[in-house]
C-alpha positions in Angstrom: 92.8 95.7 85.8 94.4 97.7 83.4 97.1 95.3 82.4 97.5 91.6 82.6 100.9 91.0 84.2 99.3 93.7 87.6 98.8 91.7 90.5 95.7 90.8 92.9 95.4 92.7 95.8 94.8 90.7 99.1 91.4 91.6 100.5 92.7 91.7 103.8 95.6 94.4 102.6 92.8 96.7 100.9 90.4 96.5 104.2 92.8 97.5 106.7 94.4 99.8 104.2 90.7 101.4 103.7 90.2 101.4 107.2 93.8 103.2 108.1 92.6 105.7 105.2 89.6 106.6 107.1 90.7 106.8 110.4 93.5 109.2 109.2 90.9 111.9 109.1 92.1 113.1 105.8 89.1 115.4 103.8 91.1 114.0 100.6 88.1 115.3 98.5 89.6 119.1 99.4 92.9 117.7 98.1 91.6 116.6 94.8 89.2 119.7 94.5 92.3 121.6 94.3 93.3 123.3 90.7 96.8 122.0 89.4 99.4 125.2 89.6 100.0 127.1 86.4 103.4 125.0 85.8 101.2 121.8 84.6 103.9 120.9 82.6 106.7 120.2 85.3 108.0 116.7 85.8 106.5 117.0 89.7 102.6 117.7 88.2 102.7 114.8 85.7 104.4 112.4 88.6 101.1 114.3 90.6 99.1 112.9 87.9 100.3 109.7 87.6 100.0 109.0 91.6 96.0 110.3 90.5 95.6 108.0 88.2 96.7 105.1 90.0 95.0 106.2 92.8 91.5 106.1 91.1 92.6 102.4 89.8 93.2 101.2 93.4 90.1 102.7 94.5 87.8 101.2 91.8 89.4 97.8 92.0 88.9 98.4 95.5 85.3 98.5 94.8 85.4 95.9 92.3 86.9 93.1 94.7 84.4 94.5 97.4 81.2 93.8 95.0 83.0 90.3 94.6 83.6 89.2 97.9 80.1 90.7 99.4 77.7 89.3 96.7 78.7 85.4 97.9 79.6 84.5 95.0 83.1 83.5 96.4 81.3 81.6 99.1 79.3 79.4 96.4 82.7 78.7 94.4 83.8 77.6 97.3 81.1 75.2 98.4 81.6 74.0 94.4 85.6 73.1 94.7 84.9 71.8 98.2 81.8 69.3 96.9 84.4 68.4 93.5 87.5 68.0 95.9 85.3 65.2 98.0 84.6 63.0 94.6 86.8 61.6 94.2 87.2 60.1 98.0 83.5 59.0 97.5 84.7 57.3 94.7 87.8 55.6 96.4 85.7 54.5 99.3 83.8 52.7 96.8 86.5 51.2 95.2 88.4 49.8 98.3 
């Protein structure tokens, strides 16, 4: 992420907005292929740009939370706060 204060993106949000992308039928790589107009310098090609930019953020945090979520690693932290969380009611068991 490109800033601290920027804010997680639900996996659930990101799939079904992935999935509404594709369905759309969109060929976005002919959009981007496209060469910007010979006004570059208008307030509409820089507000182009910055929709680029962000665009290319979303889609490689995309990928970023996807590697994440589909190399298990979620699942292990999981089973780890779920064994940690039960301690301590092993322990009070114990006690009482």
């Amino acid at each position: 992420m490109s800033s601290s204060k920027s804010k997680a993106l639900l996996l659930s949000d990101t799939l079904r907005d992935l999935a509404l992308l594709r369905a759309s039928g969109v060929d976005f790589s002919s959009v981007l292929s496209q060469e910007p107009s010979t006004g570059a310098n208008t307030p509409k090609s820089s507000e182009l740009l910055r929709s680029t930019e962000r665009s290319h953020e979303f889609v490689n945090e995309t990928r970023g939370a996807l590697r994440v979520y589909n190399s298990g690693e979620l699942q292990r932290k999981r089973a780890e706060i779920q064994k940690v969380q039960g301690e301590p009611d092993e322990v009070l068991k114990g006690l009482s």
